[in-house]
C-alpha positions as CSV (number, residue, x, y, z in Angstrom):
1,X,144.3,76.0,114.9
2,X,141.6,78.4,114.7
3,X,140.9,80.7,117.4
4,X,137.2,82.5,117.6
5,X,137.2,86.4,119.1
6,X,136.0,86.3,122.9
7,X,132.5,87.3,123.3
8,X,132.4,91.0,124.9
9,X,128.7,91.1,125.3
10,X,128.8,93.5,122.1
11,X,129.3,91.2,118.9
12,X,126.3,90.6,117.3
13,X,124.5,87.0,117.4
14,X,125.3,84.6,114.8
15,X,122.0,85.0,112.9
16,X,118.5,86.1,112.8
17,X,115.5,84.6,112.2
18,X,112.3,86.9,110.8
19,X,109.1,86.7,109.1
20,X,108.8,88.1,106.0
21,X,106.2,87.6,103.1
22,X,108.0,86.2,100.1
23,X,107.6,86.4,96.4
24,X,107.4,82.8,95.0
25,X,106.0,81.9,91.4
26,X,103.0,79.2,92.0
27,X,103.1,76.0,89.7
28,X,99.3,74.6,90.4
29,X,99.0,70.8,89.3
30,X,96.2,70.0,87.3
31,X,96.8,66.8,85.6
32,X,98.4,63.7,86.4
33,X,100.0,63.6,82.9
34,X,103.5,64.6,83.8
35,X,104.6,65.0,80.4
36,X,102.0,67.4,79.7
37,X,102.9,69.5,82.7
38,X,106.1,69.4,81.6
39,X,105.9,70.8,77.9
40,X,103.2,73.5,79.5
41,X,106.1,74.6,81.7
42,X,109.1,74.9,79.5
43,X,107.2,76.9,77.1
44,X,105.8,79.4,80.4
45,X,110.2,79.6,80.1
46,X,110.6,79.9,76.6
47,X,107.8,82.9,76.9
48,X,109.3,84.9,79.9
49,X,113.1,83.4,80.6
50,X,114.3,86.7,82.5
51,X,111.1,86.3,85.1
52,X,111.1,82.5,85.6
53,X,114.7,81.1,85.4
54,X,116.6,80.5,88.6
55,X,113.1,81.6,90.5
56,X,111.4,79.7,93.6
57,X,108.5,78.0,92.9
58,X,105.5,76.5,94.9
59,X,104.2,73.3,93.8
60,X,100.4,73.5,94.5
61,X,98.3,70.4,94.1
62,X,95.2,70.8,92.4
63,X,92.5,68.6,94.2
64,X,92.3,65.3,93.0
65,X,95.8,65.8,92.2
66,X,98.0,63.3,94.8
67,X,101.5,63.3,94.7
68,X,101.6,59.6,93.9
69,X,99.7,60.1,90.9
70,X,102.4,62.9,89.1
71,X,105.3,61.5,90.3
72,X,106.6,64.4,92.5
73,X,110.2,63.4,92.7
74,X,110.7,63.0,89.1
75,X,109.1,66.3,88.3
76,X,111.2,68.2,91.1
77,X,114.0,66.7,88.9
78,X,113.0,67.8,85.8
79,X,112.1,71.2,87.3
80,X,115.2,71.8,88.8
81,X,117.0,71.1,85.3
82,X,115.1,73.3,83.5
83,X,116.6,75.9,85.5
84,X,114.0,77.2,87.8
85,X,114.4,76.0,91.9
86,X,111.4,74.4,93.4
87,X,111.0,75.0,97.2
88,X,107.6,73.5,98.5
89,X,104.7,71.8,98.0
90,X,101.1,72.0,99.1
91,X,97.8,70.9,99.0
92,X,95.6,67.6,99.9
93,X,97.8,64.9,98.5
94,X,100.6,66.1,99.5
95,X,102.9,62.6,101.1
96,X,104.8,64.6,103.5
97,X,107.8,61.7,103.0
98,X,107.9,62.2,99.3
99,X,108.5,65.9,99.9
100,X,110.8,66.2,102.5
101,X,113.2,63.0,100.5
102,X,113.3,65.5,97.5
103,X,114.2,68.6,100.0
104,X,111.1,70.8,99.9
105,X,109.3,72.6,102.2
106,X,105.6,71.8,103.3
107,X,102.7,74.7,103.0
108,X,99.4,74.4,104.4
109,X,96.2,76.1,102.5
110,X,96.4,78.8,104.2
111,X,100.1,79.5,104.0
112,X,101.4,82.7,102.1
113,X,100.3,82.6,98.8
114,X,103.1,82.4,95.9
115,X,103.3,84.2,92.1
116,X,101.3,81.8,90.1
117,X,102.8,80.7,86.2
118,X,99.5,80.6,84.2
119,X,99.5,78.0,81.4
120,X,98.0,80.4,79.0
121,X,99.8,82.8,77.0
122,X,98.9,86.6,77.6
123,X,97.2,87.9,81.4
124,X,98.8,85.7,84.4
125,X,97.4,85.7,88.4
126,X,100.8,86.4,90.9
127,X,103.0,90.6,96.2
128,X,108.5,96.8,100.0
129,X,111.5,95.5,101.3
130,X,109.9,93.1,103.5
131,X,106.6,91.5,101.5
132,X,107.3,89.1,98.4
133,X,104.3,87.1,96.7
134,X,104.1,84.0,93.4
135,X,102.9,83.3,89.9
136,X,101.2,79.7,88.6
137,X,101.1,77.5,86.2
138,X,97.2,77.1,85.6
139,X,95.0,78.1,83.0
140,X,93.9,81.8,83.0
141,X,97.1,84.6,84.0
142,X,97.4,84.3,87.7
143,X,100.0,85.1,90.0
144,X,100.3,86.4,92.8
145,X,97.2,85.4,95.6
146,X,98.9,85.7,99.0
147,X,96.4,83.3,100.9
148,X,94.2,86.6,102.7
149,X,93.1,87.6,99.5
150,X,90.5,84.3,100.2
151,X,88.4,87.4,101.6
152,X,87.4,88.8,98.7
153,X,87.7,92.0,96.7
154,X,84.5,93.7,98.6
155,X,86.2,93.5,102.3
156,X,89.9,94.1,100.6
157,X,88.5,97.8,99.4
158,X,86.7,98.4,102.7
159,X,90.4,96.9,104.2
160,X,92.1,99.9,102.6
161,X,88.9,102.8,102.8
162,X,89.8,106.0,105.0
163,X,93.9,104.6,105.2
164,X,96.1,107.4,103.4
165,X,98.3,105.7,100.8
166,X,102.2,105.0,101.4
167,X,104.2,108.0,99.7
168,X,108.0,107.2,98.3
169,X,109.3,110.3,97.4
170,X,112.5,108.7,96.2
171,X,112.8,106.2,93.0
172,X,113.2,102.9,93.8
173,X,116.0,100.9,92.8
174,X,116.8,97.5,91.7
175,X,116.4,94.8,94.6
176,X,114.5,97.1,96.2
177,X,110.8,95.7,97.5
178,X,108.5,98.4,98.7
179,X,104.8,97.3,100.1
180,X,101.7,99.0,100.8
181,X,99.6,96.9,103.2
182,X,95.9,97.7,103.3
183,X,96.4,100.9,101.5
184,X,97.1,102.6,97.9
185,X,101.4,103.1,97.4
186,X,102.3,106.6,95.2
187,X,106.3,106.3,94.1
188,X,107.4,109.7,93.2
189,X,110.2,108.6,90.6
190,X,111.1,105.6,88.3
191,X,111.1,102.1,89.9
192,X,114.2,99.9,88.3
193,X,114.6,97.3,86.8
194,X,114.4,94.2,89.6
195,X,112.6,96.7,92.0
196,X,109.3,95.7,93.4
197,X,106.1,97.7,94.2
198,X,103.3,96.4,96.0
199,X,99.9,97.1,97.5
200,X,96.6,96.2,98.7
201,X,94.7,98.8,96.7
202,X,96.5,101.0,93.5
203,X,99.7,101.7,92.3
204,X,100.5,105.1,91.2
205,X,103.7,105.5,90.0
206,X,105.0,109.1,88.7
207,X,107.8,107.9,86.7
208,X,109.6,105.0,84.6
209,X,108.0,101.6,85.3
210,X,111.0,98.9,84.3
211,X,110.2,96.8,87.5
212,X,107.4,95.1,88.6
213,X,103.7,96.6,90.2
214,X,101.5,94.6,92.0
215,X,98.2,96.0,92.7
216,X,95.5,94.4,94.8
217,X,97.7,91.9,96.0
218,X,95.2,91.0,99.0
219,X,92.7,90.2,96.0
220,X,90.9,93.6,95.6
221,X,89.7,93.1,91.7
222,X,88.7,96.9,91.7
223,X,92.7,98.3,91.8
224,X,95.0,99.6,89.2
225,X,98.1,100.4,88.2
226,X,98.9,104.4,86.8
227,X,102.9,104.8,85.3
228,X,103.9,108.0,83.4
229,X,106.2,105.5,81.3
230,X,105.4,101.7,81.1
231,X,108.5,99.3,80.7
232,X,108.2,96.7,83.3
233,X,108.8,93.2,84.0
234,X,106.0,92.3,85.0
235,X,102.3,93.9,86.0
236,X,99.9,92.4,88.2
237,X,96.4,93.1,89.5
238,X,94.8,90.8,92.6
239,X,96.8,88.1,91.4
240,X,96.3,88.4,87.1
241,X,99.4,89.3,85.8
242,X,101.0,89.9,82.6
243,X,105.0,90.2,81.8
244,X,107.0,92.9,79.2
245,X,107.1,90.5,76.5
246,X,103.7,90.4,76.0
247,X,102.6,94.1,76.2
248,X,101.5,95.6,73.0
249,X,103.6,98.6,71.2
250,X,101.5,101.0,71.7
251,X,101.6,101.1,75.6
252,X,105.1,100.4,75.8
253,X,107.3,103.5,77.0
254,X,103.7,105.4,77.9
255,X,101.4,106.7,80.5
256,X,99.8,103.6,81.3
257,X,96.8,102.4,83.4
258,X,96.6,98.4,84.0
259,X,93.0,97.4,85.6
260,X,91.0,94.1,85.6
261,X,88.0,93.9,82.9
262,X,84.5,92.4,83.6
263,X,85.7,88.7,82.9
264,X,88.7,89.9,85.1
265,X,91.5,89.7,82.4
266,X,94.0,92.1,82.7
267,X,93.9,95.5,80.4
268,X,96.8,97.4,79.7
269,X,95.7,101.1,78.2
270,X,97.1,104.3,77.2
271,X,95.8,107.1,79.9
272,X,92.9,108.9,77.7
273,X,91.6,105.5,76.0
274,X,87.7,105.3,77.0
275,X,87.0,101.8,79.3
């Protein structure tokens, strides 16, 4: 029979329960054709397999788009055997029985925003050891939009103006999450592969790049992102993002600044290139 150790007043409780912003990957519903959907997303997989298999997803519901209409248990099962893990849905027709029979999770619209799988090749919209943000599956290159950045790039710069930035003297390692809230981040050394960097305002990294940099992740359109050596996963600024195998050769293993351009797609330049 098993026996359990007495409690002594010092063994720690049996869990924990915290907050914490989370990195999901956003699939936004905008058709009721669920074959359609369907080829749109397994070729988002055949384009970046490293970024999206085995991640959490957020199914977001366009408007007009009701969960009767797609079929949400049958795409949850076809999701789920492509390889990537859906966790919860959101938006107006939403059935709340639907969801919760197929075991996911139910976000409001103002719930933290996920990573967001854009259905076009090329620029995609998608957030320290305790923040985590998602791409989606709609036209354009979007992200990450954690659900503040609905104020606006204007009050997200004044959010950040006067704050001194968050300095990492240290590189940051694989696993590794390291957020800037309402300020610029500087990272004195390489970020690894699987290691995340993320801020409200820019991203200045002084070193090898082979993780991920999220800039603007409250959705300030004016940040950037500054490597000494670009070879990341993924880039990202106020929710347009773009992942390695899509860079073009001349960038890759550079200085590199990553900034949003007046139609606010994402550029990727050698430092010294005139904008």
């Amino acid at each position: 029979m098993a026996t359990t150790p007495e409690d002594d007043g010092c063994s720690s409780p049996p869990l924990e329960l915290k907050g914490r912003m989370a990195t999901l990957t956003v699939v936004r519903v905008q058709t009721t054709d669920l074959d359609a959907l369907v080829s749109a997303l397994e070729q988002k997989l055949q384009e970046a397999p490293n970024l999206l298999k085995g991640a959490p997803m957020l199914i977001e519901l366009a408007d007009g788009v009701a969960e009767r209409d797609i079929g949400l248990q049958r795409l949850v099962v076809l999701m789920r055997e492509m390889g990537v893990v859906p966790v919860a849905v959101r938006g107006a027709g939403v059935d709340e029985g639907v969801a919760r029979a197929v075991g996911l999770g139910i976000l409001g619209a103002e719930a933290e925003s996920p990573r967001r799988v854009s259905q076009a090749p090329g620029n995609q919209r998608e957030p320290s050891h305790d923040k985590q943000a998602v791409p989606s599956a709609a036209d354009g290159h979007r992200a990450a939009e954690p659900s503040a950045a609905g104020s606006g790039s204007e009050e997200a710069d004044h959010n950040r103006r006067g704050l001194a930035p968050r300095v990492i003297d240290h590189p940051v390692r694989s696993g590794q999450q390291v957020y800037a809230r309402g300020r610029d981040i500087i990272v004195l050394g390489a970020v690894g592969t699987g290691a995340e960097i993320l801020a409200d305002g820019d991203v200045h990294i002084y070193g090898a790049l082979r993780g991920r940099a999220l800039a603007g992740v409250q959705g300030d359109t004016q940040a950037r992102i500054f490597c000494t050596s670009l070879d990341a996963e993924l880039v990202s600024v106020a929710g347009n993002y773009q992942v390695s195998e899509r860079f073009e050769a001349d960038v890759r293993g550079k200085p590199a600044q990553i900034s949003l351009d007046e139609s606010d797609s994402l550029r990727i330049e050698p430092f010294g290139k005139s904008i």
